[in-house]
C-alpha positions in Angstrom: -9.6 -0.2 -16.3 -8.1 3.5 -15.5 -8.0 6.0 -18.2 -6.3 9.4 -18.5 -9.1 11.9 -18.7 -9.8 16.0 -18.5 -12.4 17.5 -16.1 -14.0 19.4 -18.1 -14.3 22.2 -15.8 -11.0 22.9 -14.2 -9.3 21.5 -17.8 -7.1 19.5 -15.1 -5.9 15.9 -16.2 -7.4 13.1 -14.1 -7.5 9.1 -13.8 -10.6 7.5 -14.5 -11.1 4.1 -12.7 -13.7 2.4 -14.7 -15.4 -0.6 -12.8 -18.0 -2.3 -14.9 -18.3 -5.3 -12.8 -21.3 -4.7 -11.0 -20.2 -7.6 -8.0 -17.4 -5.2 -7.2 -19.7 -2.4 -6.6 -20.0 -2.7 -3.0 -15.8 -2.8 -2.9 -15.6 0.1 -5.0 -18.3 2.7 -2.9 -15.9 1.2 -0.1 -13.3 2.8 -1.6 -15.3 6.2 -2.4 -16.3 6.5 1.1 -12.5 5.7 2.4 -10.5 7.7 -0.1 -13.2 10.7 0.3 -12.1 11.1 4.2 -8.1 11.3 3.0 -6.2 14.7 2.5 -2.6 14.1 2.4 0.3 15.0 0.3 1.3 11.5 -0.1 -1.9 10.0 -1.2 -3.7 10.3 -4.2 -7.0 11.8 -3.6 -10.4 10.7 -4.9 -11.9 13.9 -6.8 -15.7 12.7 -8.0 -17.2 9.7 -8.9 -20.3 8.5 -10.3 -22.6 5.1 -11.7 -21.8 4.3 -15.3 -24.7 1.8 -16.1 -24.6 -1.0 -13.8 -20.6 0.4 -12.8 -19.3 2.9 -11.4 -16.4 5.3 -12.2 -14.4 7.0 -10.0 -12.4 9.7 -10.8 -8.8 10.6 -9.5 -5.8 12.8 -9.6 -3.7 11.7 -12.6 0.3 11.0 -11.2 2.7 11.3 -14.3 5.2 9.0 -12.8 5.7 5.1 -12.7 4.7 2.7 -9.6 7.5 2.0 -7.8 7.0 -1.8 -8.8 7.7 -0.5 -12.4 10.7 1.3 -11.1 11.9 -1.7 -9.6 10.9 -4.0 -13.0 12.9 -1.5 -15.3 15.9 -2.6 -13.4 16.7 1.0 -11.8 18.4 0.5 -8.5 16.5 3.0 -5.7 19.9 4.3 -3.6 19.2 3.9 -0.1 18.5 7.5 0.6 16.1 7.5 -1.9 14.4 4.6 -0.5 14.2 5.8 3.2 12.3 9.2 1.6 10.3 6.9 -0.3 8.7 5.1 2.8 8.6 8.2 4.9 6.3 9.3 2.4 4.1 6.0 2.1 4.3 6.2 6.5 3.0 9.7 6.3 0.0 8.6 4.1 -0.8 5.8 6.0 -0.8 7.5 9.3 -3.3 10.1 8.5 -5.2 7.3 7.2 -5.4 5.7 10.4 -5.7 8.5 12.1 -8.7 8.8 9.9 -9.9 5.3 11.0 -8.9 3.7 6.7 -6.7 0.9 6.6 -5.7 0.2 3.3 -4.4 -3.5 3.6 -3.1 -3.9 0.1 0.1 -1.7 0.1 2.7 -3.0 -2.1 5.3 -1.1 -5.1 2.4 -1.1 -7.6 0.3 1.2 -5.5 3.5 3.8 -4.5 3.5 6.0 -7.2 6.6 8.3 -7.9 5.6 11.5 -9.3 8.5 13.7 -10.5 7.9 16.7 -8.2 5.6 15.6 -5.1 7.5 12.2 -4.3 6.1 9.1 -3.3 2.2 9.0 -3.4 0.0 6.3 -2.3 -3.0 4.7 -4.5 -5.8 2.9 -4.5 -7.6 2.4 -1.6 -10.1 -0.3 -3.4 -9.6 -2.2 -0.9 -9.7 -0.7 2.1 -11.6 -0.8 5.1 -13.1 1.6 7.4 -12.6 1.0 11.1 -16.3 -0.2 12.4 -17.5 -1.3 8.6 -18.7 -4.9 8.4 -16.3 -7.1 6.4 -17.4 -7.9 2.9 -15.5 -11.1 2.7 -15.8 -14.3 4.0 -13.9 -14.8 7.5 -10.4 -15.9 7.0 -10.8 -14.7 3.2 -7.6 -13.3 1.9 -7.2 -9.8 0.4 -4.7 -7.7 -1.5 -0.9 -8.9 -2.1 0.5 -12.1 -0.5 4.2 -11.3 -0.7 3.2 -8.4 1.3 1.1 -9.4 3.5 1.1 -9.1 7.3 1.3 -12.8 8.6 -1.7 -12.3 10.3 -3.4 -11.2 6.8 -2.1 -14.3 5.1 -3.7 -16.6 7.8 -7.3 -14.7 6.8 -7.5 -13.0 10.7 -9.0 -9.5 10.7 -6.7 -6.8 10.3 -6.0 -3.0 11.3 -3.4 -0.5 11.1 -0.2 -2.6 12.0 -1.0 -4.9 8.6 -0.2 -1.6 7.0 3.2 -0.9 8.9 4.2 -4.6 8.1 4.0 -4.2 4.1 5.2 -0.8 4.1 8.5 -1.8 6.4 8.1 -5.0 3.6 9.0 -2.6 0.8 11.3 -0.9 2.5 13.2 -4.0 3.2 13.2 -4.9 -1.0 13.9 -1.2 -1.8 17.1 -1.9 0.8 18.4 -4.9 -0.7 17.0 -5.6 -3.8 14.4 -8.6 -3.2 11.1 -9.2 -1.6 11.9 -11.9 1.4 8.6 -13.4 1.1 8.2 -13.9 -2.4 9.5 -16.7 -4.9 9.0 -20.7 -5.3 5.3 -20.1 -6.5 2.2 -19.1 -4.8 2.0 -21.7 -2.0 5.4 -21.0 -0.8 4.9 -18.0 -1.1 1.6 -18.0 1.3 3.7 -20.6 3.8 6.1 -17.3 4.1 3.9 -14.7 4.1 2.4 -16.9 6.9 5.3 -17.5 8.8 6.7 -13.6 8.8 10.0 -15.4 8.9 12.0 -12.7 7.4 16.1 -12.5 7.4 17.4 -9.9 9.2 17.9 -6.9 7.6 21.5 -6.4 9.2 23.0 -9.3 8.2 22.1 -8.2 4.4 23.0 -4.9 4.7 25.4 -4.6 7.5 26.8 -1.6 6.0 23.3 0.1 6.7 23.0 2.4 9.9 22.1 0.1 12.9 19.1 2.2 13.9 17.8 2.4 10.5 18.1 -1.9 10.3 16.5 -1.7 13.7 13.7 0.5 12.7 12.6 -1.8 9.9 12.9 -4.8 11.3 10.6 -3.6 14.8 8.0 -2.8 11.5 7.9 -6.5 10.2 7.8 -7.8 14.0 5.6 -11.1 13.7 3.1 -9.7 16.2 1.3 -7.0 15.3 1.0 -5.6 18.9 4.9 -5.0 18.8 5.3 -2.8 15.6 5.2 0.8 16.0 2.9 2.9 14.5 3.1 4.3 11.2 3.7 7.6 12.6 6.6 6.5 15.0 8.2 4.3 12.2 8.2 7.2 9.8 10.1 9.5 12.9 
């Protein structure tokens, strides 16, 4: 659970992520350790946390702004400039996280926050990995969001940074034409699609879109992951 707290020494307002589940504890100090090595504008920075009985709490800026997934839900149309500023803000995070050696392998709408003055801000690194860390999962386990998964997440291989380029050049795409190309006909078909990285091309939905801005994208959801660019030279 997250609540809207104070700290009671600055008087700033913060999030509180309450985990009481003491089997996600391992996850969670994870998380600490990852989000405690991130400074950037365009992610939301872990401030403190602490052990709460047998759970642990950790504590957060507070955004006051919706996820981009409740953006989207709310039936508010992101213009196309809008949504180009939107991932060069999510590329920009995830780049200094790489650089940083944190993958954060579950980036999807409902962790893109949109606060009213600093933009786009990524959340919630809970599941992220740092570069060298032994996997707490079962090999060929799958993690975070199917419909926006890399393919090589959905098949349960290890990934790295490029999983991260796919889903953000993945929201981009829905933010571009309105739908998520891997999503729909329930889970499994889902999963068969997220597998497949069979997605449409992105200038013969939008033709009216800039050709190197369709060409950008599309090199981001390339099926192998050796071929995308990096965060960095996606967001340029």
């Amino acid at each position: 659970m997250v609540w809207a707290g104070e700290d009671l020494r600055s008087g700033g307002h913060v999030a509180v992520k309450e985990i009481s589940d003491p089997t996600m504890a391992p996850r969670a100090l994870s998380e600490v350790r990852a989000g405690a090595r991130l400074r950037h504008p365009s992610i939301v920075p872990i401030l403190d946390w602490g052990h709460e009985g047998d759970g642990l709490v950790i504590v957060s800026d507070l955004v006051e702004g919706p996820s981009l997934s409740a953006r989207l839900a709310n039936g508010r149309p992101v213009g196309d400039a809008e949504a180009i500023e939107i991932a060069r803000a999510v590329l920009g995070g995830l780049a200094h996280a790489h650089e940083r050696g944190v993958v954060h392998r579950d980036v999807k709408p409902g962790n893109i926050l949109l606060a009213p003055a600093e933009g786009a801000r990524l959340t919630d690194f809970g599941i992220a990995r740092l570069s060298g860390e032994a996997t707490m999962t079962m090999t060929g386990a799958v993690i975070g969001t199917m419909a926006y998964m890399a393919p090589e997440q959905a098949l349960g291989h290890r990934v790295g940074a490029p999983a991260d380029v796919y889903a953000a050049s993945l929201v981009l795409y829905e933010m571009l034409t309105g739908r998520n190309p891997i999503a729909g006909g329930g889970p499994a078909a889902t999963a068969r699609r997220a597998a497949s990285g069979d997605v449409p091309s992105l200038a013969a939905m939008r033709p009216d879109l800039p050709r190197p801005i369709t060409d950008a994208v599309m090199r981001g959801l390339a099926r192998d992951p050796g071929r995308r660019p990096s965060a960095v030279d996606l967001r340029d």
